[in-house]
C-alpha positions as CSV (number, residue, x, y, z in Angstrom):
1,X,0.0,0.0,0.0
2,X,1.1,3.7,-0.8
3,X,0.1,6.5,0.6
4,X,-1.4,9.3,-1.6
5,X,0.6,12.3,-2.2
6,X,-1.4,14.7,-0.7
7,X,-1.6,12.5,2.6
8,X,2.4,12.7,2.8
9,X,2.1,16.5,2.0
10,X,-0.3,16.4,5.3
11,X,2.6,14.2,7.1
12,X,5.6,16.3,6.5
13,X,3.7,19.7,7.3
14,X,2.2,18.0,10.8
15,X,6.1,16.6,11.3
16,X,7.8,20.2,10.4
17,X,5.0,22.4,12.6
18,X,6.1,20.3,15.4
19,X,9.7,20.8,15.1
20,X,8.8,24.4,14.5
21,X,6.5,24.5,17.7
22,X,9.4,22.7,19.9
23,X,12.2,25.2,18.5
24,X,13.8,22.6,17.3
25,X,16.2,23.9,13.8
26,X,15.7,21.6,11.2
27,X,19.5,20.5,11.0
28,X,18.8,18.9,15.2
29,X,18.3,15.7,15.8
30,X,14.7,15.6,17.2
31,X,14.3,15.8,20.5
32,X,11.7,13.1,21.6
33,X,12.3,13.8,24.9
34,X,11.2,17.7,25.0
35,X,8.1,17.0,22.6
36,X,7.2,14.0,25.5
37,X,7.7,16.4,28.4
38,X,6.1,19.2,26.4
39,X,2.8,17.4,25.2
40,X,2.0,15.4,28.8
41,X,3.2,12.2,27.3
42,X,4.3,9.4,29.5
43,X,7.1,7.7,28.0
44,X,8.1,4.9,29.4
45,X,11.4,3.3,27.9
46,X,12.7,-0.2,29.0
47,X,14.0,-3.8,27.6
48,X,11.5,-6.1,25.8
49,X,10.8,-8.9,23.6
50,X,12.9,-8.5,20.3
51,X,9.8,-8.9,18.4
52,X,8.3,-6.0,19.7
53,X,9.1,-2.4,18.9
54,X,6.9,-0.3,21.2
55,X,3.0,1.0,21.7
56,X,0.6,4.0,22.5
57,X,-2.6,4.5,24.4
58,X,-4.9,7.5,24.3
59,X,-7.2,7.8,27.4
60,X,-10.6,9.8,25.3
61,X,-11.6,12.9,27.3
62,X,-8.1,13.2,29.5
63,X,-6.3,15.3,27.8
64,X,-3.0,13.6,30.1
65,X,-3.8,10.6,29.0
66,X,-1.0,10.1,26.5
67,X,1.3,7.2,26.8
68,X,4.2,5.3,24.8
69,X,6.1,2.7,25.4
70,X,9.3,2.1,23.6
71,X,11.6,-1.1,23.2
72,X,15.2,-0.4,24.6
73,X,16.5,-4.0,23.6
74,X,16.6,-2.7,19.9
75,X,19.6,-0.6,18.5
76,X,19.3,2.8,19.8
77,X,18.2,4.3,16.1
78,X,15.8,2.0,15.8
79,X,14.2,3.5,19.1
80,X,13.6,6.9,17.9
81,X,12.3,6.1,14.8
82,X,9.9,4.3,17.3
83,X,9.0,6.7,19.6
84,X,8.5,9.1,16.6
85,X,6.1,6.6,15.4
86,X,4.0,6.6,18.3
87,X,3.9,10.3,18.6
88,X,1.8,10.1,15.0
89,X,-0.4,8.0,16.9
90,X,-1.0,10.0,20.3
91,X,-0.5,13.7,18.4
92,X,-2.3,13.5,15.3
93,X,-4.3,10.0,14.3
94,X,-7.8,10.8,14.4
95,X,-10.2,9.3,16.9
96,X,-6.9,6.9,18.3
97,X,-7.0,4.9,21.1
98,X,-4.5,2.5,21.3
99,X,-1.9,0.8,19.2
100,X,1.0,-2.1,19.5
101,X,3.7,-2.3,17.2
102,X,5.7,-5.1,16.2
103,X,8.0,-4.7,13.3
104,X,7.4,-1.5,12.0
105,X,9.5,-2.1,8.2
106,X,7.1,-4.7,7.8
107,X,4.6,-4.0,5.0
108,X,1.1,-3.5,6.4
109,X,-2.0,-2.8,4.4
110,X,-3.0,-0.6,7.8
111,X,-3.0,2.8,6.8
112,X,-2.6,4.4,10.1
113,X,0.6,2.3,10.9
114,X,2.0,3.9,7.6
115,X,0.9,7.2,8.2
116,X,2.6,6.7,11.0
117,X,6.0,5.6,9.8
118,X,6.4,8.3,7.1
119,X,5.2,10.8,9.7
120,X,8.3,9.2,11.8
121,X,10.9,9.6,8.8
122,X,9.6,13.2,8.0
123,X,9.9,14.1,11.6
124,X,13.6,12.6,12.3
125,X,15.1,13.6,8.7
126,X,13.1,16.6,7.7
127,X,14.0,17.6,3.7
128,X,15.0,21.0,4.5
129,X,17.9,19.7,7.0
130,X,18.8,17.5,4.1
131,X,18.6,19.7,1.8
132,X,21.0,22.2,4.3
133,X,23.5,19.5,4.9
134,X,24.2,17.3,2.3
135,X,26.1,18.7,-0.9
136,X,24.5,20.3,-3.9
137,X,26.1,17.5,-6.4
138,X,25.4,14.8,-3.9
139,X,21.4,15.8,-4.4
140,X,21.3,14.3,-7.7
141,X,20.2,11.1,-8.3
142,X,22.5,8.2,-6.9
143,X,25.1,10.9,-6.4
144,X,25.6,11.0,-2.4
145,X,28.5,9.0,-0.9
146,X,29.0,6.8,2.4
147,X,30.4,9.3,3.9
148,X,27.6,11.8,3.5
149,X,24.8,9.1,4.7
150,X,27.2,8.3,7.7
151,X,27.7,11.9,8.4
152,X,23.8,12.4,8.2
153,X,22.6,9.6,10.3
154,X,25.1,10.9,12.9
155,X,24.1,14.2,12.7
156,X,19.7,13.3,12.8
157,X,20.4,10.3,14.9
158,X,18.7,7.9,12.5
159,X,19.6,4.3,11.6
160,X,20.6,3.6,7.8
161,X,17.9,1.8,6.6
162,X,15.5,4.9,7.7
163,X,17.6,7.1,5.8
164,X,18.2,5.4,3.0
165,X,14.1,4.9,2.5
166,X,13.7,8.5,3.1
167,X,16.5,9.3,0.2
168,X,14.6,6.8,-2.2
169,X,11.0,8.5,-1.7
170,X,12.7,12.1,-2.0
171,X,14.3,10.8,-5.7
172,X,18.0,11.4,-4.3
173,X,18.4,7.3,-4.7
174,X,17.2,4.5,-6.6
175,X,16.3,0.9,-5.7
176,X,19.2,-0.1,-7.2
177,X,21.7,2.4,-5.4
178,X,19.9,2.1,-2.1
179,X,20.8,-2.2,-2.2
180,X,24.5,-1.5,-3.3
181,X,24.6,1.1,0.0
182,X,23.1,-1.5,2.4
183,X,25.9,-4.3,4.7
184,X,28.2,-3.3,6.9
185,X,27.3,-0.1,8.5
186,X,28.8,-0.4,11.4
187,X,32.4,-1.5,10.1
188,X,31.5,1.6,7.5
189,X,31.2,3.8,10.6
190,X,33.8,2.2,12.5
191,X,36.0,3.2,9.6
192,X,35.2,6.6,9.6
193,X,35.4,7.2,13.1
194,X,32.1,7.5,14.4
195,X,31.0,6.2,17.3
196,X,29.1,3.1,17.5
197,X,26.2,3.5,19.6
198,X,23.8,4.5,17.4
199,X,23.9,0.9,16.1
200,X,23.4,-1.2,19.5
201,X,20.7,-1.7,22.1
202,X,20.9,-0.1,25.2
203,X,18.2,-2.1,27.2
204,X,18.1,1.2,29.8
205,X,14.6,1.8,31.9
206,X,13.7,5.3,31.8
207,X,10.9,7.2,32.7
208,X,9.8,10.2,30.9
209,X,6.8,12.1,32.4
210,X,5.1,12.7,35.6
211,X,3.6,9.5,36.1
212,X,4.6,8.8,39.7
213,X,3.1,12.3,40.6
214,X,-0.3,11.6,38.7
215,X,-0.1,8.4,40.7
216,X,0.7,10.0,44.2
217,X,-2.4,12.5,43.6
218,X,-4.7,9.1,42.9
219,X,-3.5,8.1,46.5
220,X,-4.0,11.2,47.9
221,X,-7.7,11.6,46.8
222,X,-8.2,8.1,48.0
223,X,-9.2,7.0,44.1
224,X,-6.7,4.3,44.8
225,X,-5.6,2.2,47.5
226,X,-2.2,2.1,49.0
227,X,-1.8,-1.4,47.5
228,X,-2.4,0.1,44.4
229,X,-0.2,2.9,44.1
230,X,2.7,0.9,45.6
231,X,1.5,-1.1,42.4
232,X,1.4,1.1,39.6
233,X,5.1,2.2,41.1
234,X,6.6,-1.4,41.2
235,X,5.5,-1.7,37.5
236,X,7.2,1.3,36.6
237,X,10.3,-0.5,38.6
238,X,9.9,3.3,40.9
239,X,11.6,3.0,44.3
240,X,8.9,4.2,46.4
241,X,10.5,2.8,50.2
């Protein structure tokens, strides 16, 4: 399934008034973190099944109902373009509720999960940074070099496949040039110098958001019992003692 043009027009403005509404230049890495703490979403970020790549849930009528969960057992790159996913879901799908994402490259005849993944590439490697960045020759068609795709990945905090998908939709690349540019990325960037960590897992736990407060206020109303709260802490793996 493809998306029409006019709904990845739609995409990329939702994707570039967000970066615009979070002061974020479009030559940044996006900062999921800011937009999280910015709309009242709860992001919670820990190790999971390697099948699974993360979820949201949308509570209708509370507008702090917004919650992601994100995969930390997959490369760190693979994460963002994760939690940028789920923000399509909680910020801008129509009448959404809840989702759970399992490979996201997949090909899916859902047209929400797309939406959401080309909203996720427009937001992490908008075409004006590109455009900024990467040099005028190298814009032509199967012109741009390793180096420049390493340089850019670095500099958005993107994997390589994301990239090069977002290259091959924006005519800078063709099928062909995209397959000879795929292997060995990371002895590619180990070669250039880069550091490797965009390429592996980092199976942290984080917390983004004020969950534990929203939780302590449930207590304190007496909507919740003690049990409970203790609870809803514990699964957070929040030290409440």
């Amino acid at each position: 399934m493809n998306l029409k043009p006019s709904d990845d027009a739609l995409l990329e403005n939702f994707a570039n008034m967000l970066r615009q509404e979070m002061q974020m230049q479009f030559t940044a890495p996006v900062n999921i973190r800011q937009i999280a703490e910015t709309k009242g979403i709860i992001a919670y970020l820990r190790p999971a099944h390697d099948d699974f790549s993360g979820m949201a849930v949308k509570i209708s009528g509370d507008t702090s109902g917004l919650f992601m969960l994100v995969n930390t057992a997959h490369q760190y790159a693979k994460q963002r373009f994760t939690a940028c996913h789920e923000l399509y879901h909680l910020l801008f799908q129509p009448s959404f509720e809840s989702s759970y994402d399992t490979d996201l490259f997949a090909k899916t005849d859902d047209l929400e999960e797309l939406k959401a993944n080309h909203f996720a590439s427009f937001l992490l490697l908008p075409e004006m940074g590109l455009r900024m960045l990467t040099p005028v020759e190298q814009q032509r068609k199967d012109r741009i070099t390793m180096g420049t795709l390493l340089m850019l990945q670095h500099r958005f905090q993107c994997s390589h496949s994301a990239l090069l998908y977002r290259l091959l939709r924006m005519g800078w690349i063709s099928a062909s040039y995209l397959d000879s540019l795929t292997g060995n990325i990371v002895g590619h960037a180990r070669e250039y110098g880069y550091s490797l960590a965009l390429y592996h897992k980092t199976n942290q736990t984080e917390l983004i958001g004020d969950y534990n407060v929203k939780a302590r206020e449930l207590l304190e109303k007496n909507m919740i019992s003690r049990q409970k709260y203790e609870e809803l802490l514990t699964d957070m793996k929040i030290e409440y003692t």
